[in-house]
C-alpha positions as CSV (number, residue, x, y, z in Angstrom):
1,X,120.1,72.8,86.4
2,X,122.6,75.3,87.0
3,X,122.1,78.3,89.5
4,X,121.7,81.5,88.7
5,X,124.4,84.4,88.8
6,X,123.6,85.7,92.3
7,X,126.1,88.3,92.1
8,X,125.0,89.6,89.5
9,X,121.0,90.0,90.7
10,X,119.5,93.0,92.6
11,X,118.4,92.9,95.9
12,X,115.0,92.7,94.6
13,X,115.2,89.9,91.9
14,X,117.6,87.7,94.3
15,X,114.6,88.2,96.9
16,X,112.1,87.1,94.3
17,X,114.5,84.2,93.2
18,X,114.4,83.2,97.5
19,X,110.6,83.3,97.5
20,X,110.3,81.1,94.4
21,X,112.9,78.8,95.5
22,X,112.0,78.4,99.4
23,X,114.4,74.6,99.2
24,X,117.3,76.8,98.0
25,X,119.3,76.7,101.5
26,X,122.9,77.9,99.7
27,X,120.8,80.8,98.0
28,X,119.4,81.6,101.2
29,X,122.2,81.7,102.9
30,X,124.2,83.7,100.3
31,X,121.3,86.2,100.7
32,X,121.4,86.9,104.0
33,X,125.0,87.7,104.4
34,X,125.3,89.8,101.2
35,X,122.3,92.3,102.6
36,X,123.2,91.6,106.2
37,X,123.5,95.3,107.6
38,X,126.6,95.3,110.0
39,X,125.1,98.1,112.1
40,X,121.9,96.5,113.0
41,X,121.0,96.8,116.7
42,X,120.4,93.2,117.9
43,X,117.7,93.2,120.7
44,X,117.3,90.5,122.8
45,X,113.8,89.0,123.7
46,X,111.3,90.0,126.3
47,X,111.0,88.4,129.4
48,X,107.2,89.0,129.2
49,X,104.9,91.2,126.6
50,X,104.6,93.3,130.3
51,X,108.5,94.1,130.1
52,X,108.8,97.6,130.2
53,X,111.9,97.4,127.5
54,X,109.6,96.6,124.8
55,X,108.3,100.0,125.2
56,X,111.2,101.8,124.7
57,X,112.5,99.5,121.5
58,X,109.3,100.2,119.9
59,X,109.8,103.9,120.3
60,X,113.6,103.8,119.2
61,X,111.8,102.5,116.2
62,X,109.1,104.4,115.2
63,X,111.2,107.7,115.8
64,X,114.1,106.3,113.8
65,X,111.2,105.2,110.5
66,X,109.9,108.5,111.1
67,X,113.4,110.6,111.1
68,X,115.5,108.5,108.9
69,X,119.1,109.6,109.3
């Protein structure tokens, strides 16, 4: 079976293809670095749920969904 043209597919449809084809590790992989954004902040873990920088993460977040640039 031959694959489909990924190129050619919306973000939407190539997300749908994904789901339906969960095996599809080249698909997968295609996806991910064609709607990669490059200026996503990377966080790194907590330490603990207690860690005082999850507080402020989750506020950079919800004031950044609520005032979208």
């Amino acid at each position: 079976m031959s694959k489909p043209d990924f190129a050619a597919m919306t973000r939407s449809q190539f997300r749908q293809y994904i789901l339906e084809h969960r095996e599809d590790d080249e698909a997968f992989s295609i996806y991910v670095e064609r709607f990669k954004n490059p200026d996503a902040k990377v966080y790194p873990p907590p330490k603990s749920l207690d860690d005082p920088e999850i507080d402020i993460i989750l506020r950079e977040h919800l004031e950044q969904r609520h005032n979208p640039a």
